[in-house]
N, C-alpha and C positions, 0 to 999 in steps of 0.2 A: 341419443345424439351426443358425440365426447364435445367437450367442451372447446371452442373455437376461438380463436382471436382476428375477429375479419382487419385487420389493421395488417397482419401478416402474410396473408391469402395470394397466391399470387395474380397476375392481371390477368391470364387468360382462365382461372376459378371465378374470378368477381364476374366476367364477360358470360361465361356459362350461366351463371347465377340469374344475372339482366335477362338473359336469353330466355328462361322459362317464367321471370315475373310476366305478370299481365300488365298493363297498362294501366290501371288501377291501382296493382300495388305498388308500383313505381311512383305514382303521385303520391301515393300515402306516405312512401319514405319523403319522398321531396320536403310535403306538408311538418312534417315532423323533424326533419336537420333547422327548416326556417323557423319552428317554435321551441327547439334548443336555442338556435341563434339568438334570437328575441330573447329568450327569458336570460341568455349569459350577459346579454350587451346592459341587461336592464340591472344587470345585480354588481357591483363594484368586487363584492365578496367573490363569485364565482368567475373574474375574471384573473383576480389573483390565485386561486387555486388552478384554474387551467393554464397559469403562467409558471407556475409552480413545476407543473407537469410536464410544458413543454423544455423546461430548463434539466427536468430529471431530478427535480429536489423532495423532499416533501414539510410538512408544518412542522415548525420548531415547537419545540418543550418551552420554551420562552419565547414566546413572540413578541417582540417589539413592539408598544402603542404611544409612542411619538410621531408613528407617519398613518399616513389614511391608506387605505386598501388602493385607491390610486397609486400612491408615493409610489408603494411597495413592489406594484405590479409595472411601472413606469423602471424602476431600478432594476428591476427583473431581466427587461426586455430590453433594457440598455448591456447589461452583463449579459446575456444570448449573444447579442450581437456582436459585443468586444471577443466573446470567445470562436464566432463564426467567421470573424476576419482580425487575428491577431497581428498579421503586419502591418494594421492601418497603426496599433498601436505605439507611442514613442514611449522607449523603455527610459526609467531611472539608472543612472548608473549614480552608486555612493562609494566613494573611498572606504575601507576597511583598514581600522588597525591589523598590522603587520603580525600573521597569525599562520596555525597550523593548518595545511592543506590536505586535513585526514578525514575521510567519508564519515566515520567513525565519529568525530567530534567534532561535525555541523549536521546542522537538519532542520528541518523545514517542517511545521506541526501547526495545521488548522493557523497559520496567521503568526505563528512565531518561529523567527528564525534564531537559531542557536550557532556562534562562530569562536570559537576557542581562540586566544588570542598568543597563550601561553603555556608549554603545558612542558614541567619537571618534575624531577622524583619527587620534591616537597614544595611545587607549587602549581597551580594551573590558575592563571587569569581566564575570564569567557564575557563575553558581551549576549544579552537576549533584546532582540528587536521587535516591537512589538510594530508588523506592518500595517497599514493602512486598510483600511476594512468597511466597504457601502455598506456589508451585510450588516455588523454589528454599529459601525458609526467609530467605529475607534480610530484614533489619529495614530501615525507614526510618534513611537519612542525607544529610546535604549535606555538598559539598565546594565551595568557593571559589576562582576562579581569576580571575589576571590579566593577558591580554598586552598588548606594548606594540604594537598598531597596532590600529587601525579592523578594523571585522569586519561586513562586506558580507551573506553567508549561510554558516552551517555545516552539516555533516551528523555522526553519529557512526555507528559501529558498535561497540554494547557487547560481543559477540562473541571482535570484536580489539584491544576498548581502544583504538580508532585515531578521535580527532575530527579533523576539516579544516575548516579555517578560511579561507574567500574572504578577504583582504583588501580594503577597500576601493581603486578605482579610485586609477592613483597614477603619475606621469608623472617624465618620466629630466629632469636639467638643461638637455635639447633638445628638451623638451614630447614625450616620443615616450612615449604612454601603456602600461601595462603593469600586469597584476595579477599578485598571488603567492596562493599556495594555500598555506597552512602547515600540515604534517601533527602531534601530538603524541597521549602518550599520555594516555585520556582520565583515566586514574586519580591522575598526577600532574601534569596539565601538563608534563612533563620531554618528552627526548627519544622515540620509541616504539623498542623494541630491535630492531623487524622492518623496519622505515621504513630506505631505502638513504640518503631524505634526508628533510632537515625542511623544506623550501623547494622547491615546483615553479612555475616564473617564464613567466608566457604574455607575452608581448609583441606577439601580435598580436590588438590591441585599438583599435576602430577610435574608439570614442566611448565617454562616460555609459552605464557597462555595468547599465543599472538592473534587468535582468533576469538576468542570473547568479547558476548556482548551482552546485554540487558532488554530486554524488551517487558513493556507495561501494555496491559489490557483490566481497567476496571479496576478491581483491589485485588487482583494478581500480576507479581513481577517475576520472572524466570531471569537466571543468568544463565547463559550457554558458554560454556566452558571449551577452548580446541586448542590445539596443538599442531594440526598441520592442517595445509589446503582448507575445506572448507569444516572437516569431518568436527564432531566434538568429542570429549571423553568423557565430559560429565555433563548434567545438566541438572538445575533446581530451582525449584516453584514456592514463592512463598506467598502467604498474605500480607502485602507490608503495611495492612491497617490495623490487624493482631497482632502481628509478630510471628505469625505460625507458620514454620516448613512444612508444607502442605507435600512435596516430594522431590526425589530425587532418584536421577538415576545415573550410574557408573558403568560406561561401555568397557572399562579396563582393557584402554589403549587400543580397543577393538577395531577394525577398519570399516566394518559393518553399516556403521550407522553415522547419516552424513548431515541431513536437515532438521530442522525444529525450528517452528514458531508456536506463539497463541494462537488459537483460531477465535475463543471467545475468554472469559471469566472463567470458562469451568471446560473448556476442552483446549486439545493441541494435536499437534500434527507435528509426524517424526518419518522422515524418507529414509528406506532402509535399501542398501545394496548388498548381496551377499550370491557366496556359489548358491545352487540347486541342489540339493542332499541329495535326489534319486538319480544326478551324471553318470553316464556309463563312464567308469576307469579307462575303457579304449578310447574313447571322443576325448575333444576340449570341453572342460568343463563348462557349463551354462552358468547364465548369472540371474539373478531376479532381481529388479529391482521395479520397488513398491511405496506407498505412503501408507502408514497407517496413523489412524484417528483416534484418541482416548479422551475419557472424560474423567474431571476430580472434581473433588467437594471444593469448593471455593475459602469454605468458611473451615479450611484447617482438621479434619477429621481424619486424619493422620491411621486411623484403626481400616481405612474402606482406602487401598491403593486405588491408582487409573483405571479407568476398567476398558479395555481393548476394544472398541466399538465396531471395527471394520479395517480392512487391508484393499487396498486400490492399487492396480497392477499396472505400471507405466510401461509406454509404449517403447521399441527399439531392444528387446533383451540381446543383451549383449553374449557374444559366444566364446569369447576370451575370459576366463575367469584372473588370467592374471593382469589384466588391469581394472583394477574396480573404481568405474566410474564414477564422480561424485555427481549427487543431485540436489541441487541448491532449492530451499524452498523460503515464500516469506509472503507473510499476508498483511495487507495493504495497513498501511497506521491506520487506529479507528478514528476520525475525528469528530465522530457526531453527538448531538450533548447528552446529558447521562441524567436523569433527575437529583442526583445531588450536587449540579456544576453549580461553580461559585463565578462563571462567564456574564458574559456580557446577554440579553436579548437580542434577538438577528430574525431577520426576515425568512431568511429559508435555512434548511438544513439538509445531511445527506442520509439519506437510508441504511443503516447498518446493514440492512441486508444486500447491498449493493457492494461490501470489500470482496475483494479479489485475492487468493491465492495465487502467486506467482511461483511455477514448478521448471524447472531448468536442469539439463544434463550438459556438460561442456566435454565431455571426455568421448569415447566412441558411441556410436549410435546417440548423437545429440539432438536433444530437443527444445522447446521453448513454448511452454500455453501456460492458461490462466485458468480460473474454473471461478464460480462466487461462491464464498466460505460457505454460505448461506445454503446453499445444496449438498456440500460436500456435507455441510451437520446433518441435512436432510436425510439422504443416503444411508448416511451412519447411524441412524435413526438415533441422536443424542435425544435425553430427555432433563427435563428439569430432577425430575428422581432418578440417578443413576442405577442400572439395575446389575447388582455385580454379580451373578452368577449366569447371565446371558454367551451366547456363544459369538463372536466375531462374524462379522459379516464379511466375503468374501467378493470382491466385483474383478471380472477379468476387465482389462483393456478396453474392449465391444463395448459390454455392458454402461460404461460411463465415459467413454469419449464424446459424445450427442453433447452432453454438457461442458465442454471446454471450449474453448477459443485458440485458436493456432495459428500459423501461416505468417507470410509476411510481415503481418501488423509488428509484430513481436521479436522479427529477424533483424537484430541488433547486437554488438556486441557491448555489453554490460561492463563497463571500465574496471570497477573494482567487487571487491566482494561481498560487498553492498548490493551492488544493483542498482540498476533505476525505479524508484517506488513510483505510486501513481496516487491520484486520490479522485472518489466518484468516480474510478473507469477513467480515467484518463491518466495517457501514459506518456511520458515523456521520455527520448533518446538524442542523445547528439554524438556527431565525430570522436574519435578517440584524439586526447590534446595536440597530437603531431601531425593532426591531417590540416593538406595544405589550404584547405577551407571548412569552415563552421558551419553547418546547421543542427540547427534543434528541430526533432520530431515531435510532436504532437499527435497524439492518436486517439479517440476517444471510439472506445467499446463498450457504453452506456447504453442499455438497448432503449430505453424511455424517451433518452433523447432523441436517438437515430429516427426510432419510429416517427418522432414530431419531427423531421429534417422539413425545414420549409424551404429551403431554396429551389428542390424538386429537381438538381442534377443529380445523378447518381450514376455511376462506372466510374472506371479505373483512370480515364482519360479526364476527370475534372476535378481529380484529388485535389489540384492547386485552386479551385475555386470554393474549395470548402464544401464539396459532396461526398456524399455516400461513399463508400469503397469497399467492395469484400477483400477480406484476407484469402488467401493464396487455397491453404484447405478451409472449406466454409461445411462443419458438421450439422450445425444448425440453423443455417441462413442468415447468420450472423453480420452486422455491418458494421463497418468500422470508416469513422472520418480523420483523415489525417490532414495535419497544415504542417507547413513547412516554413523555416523563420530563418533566412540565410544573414546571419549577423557577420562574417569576412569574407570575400572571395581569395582569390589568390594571389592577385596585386595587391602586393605591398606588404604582403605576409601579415599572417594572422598571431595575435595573442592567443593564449593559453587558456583553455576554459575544461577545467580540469571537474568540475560538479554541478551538476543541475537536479532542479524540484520542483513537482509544482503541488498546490491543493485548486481549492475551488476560486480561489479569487488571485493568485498568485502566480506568475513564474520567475524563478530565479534562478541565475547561474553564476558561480566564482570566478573572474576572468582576473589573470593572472599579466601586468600589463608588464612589458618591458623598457623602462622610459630612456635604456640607452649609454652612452657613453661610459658603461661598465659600472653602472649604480643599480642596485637590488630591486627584483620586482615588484612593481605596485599591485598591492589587488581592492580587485573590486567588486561590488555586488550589481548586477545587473537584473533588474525588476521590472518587471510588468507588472503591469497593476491591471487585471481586468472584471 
């Protein structure tokens, strides 16, 4: 018998099922849901793990023992709720020092927001806001910081107290261009005590790197290196707790190759678009375009390259080989705790294996889904022991569609070249800043949660009351809840709200206020606290 999940089953299977119990065995189930019942009500412990459950979280690595399994499971069920009707919510709005409105350098990470207030060739001011937090107990605070160079894109991991800092593009006294990554700790600006260095120096840098960024996973940092649209020309992996360039690769100026992220510590994922070698010369030539999966030694062993794990063939192949479409990829920040965080204790945590891959075509034959990292490594069959003389795995289109997520939920356009991140499967979108009203979407594709939806509406027609909702192509019966947060109508015209984010207790957006009579815009931060 394959193994089943009756929580899934549709109603006219469960009704079949009823149909051939006996009458007997229907009491026996009965007998047994009321001595689950019984033994959950009577245990405090097994109420906050089923509260756990119903929220989509699971037990922290540090759990908090300042509150009682009540406390926990009462604050649990208070955050369900604030997230299952977010309009009851009244948002904070906080003034912001007068700062740069670049995707690139703000962000939003597990409970810290990051907003650059300054940023020249030789200097960059930034403020880090440590938000308010039931999970952890931590209060709102700011901390001020300033270094002396230009600051291109950063990333943090609050975790490990470990921010990175792209420096802007920056040439030797022989025009020979060259940027540096500066690593510190986020708590003090100072040195980080695990960092082998504070300065990792790429010099192979071909032009106007207007697309570079930094991304952290673990004790692996990559900076991805571009030159136009989204494509890059170089990319490199280092350890920045040894010191060791673990790899790199140089597309030389190629068009080829357009996405890259982390997927883990020791793998990555790279979307490649290119012609078809076997095109007939008389046709337009075909295009392929595909992700592929590799895995490295984490710990620097520079002798054993990536080793090619798998190629996954995306949907829409394009029949124009002279426009190569780009495909934007990027996997959800990891925020959940790591056994060497130096964080606070918290009541719940999220499941690493719940990030999300975000895969996007913008050009002809354009797409938009998701997939959980967590399968696509499955897929790729990564292992702890990479095995380097293995052959690639090959999946058409068919073969792994069943696992993504697509349709409506996700039909948004994406302001910059960022993106809208998500965190725990939730996804957040709003207006592009010139439309004559605001909202913020909200969508959550957390299947743990969906399954526990208590409210018991479900279709398309009660999206506004916080139910159920398939997206548009449903591969897997997938459900998705969306809420809708209409923050301006069109009386009276709307401000600017140019960035939004959210994590698990968070949402927040940069609104950009006009106060009028030809004096400079105010901004602000607009938060939820849920």
């Amino acid at each position: 018998m394959s193994h089943i999940s009756f929580d899934a089953l549709p109603d006219d299977i469960l009704l079949s099922i009823f149909a051939h119990a006996t009458p007997l065995s229907i009491r026996r189930c009965s007998q047994v849901c009321r001595t689950l019942q019984k033994t959950i009500a009577a245990s405090d412990h097994l109420q906050y793990l089923l509260e756990l459950d119903v929220c989509g979280y699971i037990v922290p690595l540090r759990p908090r023992t300042d509150l009682s399994y009540v406390q926990k499971t009462e604050i649990l069920r208070k955050h369900n709720s604030r997230w299952n009707n977010l309009g009851a919510i009244t948002p904070e709005y906080h003034e912001l020092p007068g700062g740069l409105m670049e995707p690139g350098l703000t962000t939003l990470v597990a409970g810290t927001f990051v907003w650059t207030e300054a940023s020249f060739f030789d200097f960059t001011r930034f403020s880090i806001y440590q938000l308010p937090s039931n999970n952890t107990g931590a209060l709102s605070g700011v901390r001020r910081f300033e270094v002396p160079f230009g600051v291109q894109y950063l990333a943090i991991d609050p975790e490990q107290d470990v921010i990175a800092f792209l420096q802007e593009y920056t040439t030797t006294q022989s025009l020979t261009p060259y940027q540096i990554i500066h690593l510190r700790a986020a708590s003090t600006n100072g040195p980080h005590p695990r960092a082998a260095r504070d300065q990792l120096i790429v010099q192979k840098i071909y032009d106007w790197c207007w697309t570079s960024r930094v991304t952290l996973f673990g004790s692996s940092l990559a900076g991805v290196f571009g030159h136009e649209a989204r494509a890059y020309s170089y990319v490199v992996i280092w350890n920045w707790m040894t010191g060791q360039e673990i790899w790199s690769f140089d597309t030389n100026r190629s068009s080829s190759e357009y996405g890259f992220d982390l997927l883990s510590q020791s793998s990555f994922v790279s979307s490649r678009v290119f012609p078809t070698e076997d095109a007939s010369s008389s046709s337009p030539e075909a295009v392929t375009r595909c992700l592929q999966v590799y895995q490295f030694d984490p710990n620097g062993n520079v002798s054993i390259p990536p080793i090619h794990c798998a190629s996954f063939e995306l949907p829409g192949q394009a029949s124009d080989a002279g426009y190569l479409s780009d495909v934007y990829v990027r996997a959800e920040t990891s925020t959940h705790s790591q056994p060497n965080s130096q964080r606070r204790p918290r009541i719940y945590d999220t499941d690493p294996n719940d990030r999300l891959l975000w895969i996007a075509s913008l050009g002809p034959s354009s797409f938009k889904l998701c997939l959980p990292v967590s399968k696509l490594l499955e897929l790729s069959q990564t292992s702890t022991n990479p095995v380097a003389n293995r052959s690639a795995l090959k999946f058409a289109w068919d073969d792994w569609v069943s696992f993504t997520f697509s349709g409506d939920v996700l039909d948004f356009e994406w302001p910059d070249r960022h993106g809208d991140t998500i965190s725990s499967q939730r996804f957040v979108s709003a207006c592009q800043p010139d439309s004559p009203s605001t909202t913020i979407t909200v969508a959550d594709l957390n299947q743990r949660r969906l399954r526990m939806c208590r409210d018991g509406v479900c279709g398309n027609d009660h999206a506004h009351l916080g139910g159920c909702r398939k997206p548009k192509f449903d591969f897997l019966g997938n459900m998705s809840k969306e809420k809708l947060l209409k923050l301006w109508e069109e009386a009276g015209g709307p401000d600017h709200m140019f960035w939004q984010k959210i994590d698990d207790e968070h949402l927040v957006a940069i609104i950009a206020v006009d106060p009028g009579e030809g004096l400079d815009y105010k901004t602000h931060l607009l938060l939820y606290c849920i």
